[in-house]
VEXMAR-710512 format. One record per atom (N, C-alpha, C, O): x, y, z; residue in one letter; atom name; residue number from 1. Coordinates in nm, 2 decimals, padded with zeros to 4 digits. Each point is the difference from the previous one (the first is absolute). Layout:
N
R      xx      yy      zz  aa  at    i
R       X       Y       Z   a  CA  NUM
...
//
This chain:
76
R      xx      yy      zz  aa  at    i
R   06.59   11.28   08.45   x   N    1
R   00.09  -00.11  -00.05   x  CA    1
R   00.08  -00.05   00.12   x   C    1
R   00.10   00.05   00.05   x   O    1
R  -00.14  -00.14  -00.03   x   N    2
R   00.13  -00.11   00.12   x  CA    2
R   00.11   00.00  -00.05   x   C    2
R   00.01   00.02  -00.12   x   O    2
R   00.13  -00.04   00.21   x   N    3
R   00.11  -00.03  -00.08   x  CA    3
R   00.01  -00.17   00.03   x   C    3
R  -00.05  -00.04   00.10   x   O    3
R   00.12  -00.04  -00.19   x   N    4
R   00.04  -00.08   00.06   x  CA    4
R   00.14  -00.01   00.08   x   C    4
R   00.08   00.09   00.00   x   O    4
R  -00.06  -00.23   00.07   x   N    5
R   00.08  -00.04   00.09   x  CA    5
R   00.13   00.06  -00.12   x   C    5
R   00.01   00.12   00.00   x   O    5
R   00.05  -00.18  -00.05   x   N    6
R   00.10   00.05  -00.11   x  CA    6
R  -00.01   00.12  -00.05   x   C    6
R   00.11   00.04  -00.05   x   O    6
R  -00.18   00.01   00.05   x   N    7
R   00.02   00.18  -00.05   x  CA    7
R  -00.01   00.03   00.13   x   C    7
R  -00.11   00.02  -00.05   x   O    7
R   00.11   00.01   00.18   x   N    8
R   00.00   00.03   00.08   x  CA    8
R   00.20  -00.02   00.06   x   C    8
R   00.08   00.09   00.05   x   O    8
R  -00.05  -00.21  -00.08   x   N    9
R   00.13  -00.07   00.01   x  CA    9
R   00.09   00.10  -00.08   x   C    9
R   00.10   00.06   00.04   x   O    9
R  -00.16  -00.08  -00.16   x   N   10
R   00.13   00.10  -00.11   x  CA   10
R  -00.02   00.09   00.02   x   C   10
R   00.10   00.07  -00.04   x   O   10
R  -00.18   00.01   00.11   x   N   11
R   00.00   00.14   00.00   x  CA   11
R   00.06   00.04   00.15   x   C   11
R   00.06   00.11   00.02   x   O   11
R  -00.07  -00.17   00.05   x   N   12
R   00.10  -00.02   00.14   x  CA   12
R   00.16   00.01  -00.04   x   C   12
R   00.09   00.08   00.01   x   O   12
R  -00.11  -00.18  -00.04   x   N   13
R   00.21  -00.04  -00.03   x  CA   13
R   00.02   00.14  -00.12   x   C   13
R   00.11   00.03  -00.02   x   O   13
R  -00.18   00.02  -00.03   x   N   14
R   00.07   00.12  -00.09   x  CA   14
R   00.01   00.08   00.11   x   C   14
R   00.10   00.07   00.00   x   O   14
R  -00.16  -00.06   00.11   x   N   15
R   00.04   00.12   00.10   x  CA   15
R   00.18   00.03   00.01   x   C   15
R   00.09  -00.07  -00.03   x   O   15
R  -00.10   00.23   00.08   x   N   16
R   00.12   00.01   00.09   x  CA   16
R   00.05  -00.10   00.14   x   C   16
R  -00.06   00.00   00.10   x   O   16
R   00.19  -00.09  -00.14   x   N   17
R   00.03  -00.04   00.12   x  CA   17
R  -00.08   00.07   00.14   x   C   17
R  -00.09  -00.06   00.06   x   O   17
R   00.12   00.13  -00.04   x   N   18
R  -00.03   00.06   00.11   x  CA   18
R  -00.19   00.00   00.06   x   C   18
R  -00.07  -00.02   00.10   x   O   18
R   00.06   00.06  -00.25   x   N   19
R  -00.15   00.01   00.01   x  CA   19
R  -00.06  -00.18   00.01   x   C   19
R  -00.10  -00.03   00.05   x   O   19
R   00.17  -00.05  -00.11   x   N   20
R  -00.01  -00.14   00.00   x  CA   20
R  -00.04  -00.02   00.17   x   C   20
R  -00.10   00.00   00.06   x   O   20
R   00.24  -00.01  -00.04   x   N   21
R   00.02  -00.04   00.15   x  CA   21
R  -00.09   00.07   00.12   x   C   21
R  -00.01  -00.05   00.11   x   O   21
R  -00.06   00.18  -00.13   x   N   22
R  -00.10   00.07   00.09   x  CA   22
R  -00.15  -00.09  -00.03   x   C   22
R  -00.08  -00.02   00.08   x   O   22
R   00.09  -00.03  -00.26   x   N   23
R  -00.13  -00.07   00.02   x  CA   23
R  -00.01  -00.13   00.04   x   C   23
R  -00.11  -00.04   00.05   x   O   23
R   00.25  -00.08  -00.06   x   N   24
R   00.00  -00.13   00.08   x  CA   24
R  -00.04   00.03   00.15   x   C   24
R  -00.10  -00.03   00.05   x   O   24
R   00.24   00.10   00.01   x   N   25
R  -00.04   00.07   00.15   x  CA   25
R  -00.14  -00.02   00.01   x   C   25
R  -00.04  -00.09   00.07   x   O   25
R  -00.07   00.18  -00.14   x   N   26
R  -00.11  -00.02   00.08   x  CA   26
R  -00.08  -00.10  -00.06   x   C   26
R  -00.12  -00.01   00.03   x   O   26
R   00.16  -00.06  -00.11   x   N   27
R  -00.07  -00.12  -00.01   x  CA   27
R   00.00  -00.12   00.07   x   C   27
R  -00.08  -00.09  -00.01   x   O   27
R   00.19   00.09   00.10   x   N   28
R   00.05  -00.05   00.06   x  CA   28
R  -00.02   00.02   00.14   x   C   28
R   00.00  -00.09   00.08   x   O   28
R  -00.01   00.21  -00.04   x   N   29
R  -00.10   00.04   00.10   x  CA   29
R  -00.10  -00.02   00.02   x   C   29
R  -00.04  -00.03   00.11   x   O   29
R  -00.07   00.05  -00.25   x   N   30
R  -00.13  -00.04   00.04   x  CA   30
R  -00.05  -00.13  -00.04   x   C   30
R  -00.12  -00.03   00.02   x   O   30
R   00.20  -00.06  -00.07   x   N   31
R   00.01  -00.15   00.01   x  CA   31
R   00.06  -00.09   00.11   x   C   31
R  -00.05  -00.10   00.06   x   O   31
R   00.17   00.16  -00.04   x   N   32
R   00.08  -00.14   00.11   x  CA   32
R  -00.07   00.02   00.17   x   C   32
R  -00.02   00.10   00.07   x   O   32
R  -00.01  -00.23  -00.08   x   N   33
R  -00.02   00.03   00.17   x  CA   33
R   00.15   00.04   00.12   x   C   33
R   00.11  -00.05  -00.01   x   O   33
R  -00.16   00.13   00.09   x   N   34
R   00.10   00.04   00.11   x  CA   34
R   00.12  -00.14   00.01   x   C   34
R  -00.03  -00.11  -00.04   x   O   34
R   00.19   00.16   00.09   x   N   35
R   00.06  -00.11  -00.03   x  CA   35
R   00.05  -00.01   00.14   x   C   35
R   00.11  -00.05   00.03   x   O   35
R  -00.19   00.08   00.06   x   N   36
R   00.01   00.02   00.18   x  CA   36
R  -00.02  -00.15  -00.03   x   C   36
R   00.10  -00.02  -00.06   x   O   36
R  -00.14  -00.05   00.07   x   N   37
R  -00.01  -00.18   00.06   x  CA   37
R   00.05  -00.08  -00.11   x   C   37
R  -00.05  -00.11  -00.04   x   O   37
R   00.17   00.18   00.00   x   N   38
R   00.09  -00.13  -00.12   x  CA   38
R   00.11  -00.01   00.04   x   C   38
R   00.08   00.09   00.00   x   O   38
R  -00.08  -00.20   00.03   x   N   39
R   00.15  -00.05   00.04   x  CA   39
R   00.10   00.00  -00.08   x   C   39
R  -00.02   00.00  -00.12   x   O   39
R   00.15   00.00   00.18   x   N   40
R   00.12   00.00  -00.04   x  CA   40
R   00.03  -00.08  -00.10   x   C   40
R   00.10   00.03  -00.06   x   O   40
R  -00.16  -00.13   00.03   x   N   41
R   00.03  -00.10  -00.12   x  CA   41
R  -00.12   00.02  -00.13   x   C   41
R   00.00  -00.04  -00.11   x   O   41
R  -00.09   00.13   00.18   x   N   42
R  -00.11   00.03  -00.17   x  CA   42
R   00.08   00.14  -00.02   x   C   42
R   00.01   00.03  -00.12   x   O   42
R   00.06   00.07   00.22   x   N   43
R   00.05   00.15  -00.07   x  CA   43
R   00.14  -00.05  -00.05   x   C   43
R   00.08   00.08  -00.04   x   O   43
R  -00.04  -00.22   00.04   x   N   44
R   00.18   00.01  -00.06   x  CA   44
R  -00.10  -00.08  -00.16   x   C   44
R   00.03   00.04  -00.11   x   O   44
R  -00.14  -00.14   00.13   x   N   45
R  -00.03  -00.06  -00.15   x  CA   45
R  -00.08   00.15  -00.10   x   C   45
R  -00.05  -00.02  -00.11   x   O   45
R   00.04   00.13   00.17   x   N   46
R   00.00   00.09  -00.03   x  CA   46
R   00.06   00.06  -00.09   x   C   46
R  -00.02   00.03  -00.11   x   O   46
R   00.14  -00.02   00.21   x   N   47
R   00.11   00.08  -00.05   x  CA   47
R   00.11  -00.12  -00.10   x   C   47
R   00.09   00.04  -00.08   x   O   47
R  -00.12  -00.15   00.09   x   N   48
R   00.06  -00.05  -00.09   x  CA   48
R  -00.07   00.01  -00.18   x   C   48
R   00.05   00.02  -00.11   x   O   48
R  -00.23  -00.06   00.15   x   N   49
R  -00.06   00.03  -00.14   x  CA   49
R   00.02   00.15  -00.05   x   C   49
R  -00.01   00.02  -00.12   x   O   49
R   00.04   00.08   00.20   x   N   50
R   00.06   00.12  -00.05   x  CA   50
R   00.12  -00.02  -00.08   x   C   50
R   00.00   00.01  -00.12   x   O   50
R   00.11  -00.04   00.19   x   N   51
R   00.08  -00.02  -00.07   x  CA   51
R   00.05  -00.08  -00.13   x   C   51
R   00.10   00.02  -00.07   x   O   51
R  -00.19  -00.13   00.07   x   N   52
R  -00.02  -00.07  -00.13   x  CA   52
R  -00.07   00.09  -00.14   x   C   52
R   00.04   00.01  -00.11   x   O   52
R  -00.14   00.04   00.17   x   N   53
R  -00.07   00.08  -00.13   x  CA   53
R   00.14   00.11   00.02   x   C   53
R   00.03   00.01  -00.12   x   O   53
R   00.05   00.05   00.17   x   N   54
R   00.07   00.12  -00.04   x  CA   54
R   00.13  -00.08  -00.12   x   C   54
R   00.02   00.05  -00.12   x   O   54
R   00.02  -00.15   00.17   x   N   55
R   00.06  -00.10  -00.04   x  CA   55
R  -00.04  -00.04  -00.16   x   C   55
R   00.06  -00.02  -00.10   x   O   55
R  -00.19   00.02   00.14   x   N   56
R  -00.07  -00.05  -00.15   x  CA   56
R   00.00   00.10  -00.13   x   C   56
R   00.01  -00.03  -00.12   x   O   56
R  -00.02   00.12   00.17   x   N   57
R  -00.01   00.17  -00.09   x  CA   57
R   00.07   00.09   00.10   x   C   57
R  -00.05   00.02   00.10   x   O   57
R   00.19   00.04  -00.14   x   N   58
R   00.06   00.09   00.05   x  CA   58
R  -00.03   00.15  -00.04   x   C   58
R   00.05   00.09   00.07   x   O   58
R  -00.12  -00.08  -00.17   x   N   59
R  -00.02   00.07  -00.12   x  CA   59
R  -00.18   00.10   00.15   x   C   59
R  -00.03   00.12   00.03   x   O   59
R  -00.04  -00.26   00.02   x   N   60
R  -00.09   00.06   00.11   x  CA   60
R   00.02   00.07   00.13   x   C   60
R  -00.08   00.06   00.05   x   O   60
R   00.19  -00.07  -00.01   x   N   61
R   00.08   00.03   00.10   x  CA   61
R  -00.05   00.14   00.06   x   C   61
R  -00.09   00.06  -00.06   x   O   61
R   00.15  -00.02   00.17   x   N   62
R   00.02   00.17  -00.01   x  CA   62
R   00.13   00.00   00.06   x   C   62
R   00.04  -00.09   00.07   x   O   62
R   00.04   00.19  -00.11   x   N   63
R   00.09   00.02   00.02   x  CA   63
R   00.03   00.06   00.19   x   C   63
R  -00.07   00.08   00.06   x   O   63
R   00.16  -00.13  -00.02   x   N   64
R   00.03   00.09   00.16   x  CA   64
R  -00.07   00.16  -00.05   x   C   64
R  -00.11   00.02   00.06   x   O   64
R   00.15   00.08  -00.14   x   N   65
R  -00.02   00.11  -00.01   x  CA   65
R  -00.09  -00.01   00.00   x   C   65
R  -00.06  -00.02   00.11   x   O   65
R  -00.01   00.02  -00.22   x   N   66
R  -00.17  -00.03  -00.04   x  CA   66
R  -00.09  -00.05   00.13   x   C   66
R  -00.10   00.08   00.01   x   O   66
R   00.10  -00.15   00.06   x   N   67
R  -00.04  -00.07   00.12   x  CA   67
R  -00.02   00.13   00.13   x   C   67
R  -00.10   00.04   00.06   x   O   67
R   00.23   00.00  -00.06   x   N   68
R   00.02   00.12   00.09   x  CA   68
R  -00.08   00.13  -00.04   x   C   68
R  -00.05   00.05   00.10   x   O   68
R   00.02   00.02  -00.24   x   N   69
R  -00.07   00.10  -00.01   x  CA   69
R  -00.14  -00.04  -00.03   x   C   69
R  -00.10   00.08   00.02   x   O   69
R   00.09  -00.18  -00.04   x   N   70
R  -00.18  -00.07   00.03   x  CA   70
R  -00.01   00.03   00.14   x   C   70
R  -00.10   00.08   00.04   x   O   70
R   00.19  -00.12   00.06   x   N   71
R  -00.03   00.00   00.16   x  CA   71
R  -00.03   00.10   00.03   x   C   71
R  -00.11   00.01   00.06   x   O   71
R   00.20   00.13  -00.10   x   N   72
R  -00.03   00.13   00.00   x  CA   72
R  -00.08   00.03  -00.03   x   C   72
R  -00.06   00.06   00.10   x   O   72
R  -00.01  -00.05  -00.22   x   N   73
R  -00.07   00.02  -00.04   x  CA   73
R  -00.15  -00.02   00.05   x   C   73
R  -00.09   00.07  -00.02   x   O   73
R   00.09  -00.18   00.10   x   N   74
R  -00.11  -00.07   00.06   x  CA   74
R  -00.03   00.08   00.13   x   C   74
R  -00.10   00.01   00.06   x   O   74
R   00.24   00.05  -00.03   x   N   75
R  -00.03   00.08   00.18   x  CA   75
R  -00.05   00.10  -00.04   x   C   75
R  -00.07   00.05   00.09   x   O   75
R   00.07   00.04  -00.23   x   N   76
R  -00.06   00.14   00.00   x  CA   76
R  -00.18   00.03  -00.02   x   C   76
R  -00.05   00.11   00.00   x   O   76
//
């Protein structure tokens, strides 16, 4: 049985934050190309569409804490 795009989606977002963010992390690894040849004006329109979607849903966020024991967690 395949899953689809949407059961794959809802079954993600029920994760543990933590466990969330370990699977965007590598989705995002094995999607985004290297960000060595982006200039300074595509990493700030970056960081600004970041902060609009955080903006948009606060509720998606991670918390400073939360952020920090993902990190940790990531070095072991």
């Amino acid at each position: 049985m395949a899953a689809t795009l949407d059961q794959v989606y809802s079954s993600a977002c029920s994760l543990p934050r933590p466990d969330l963010g370990s699977l965007v992390s590598q989705l995002l690894g094995d999607l985004s190309e290297p960000l060595d040849n982006t200039g300074d004006a595509e990493l700030e329109a970056i960081a600004d569409a970041r902060e609009a979607e955080m903006e948009n849903d606060p509720a998606m966020t991670l918390s400073h804490e939360d952020m920090l024991v993902f990190i940790q967690s990531r070095r072991r």
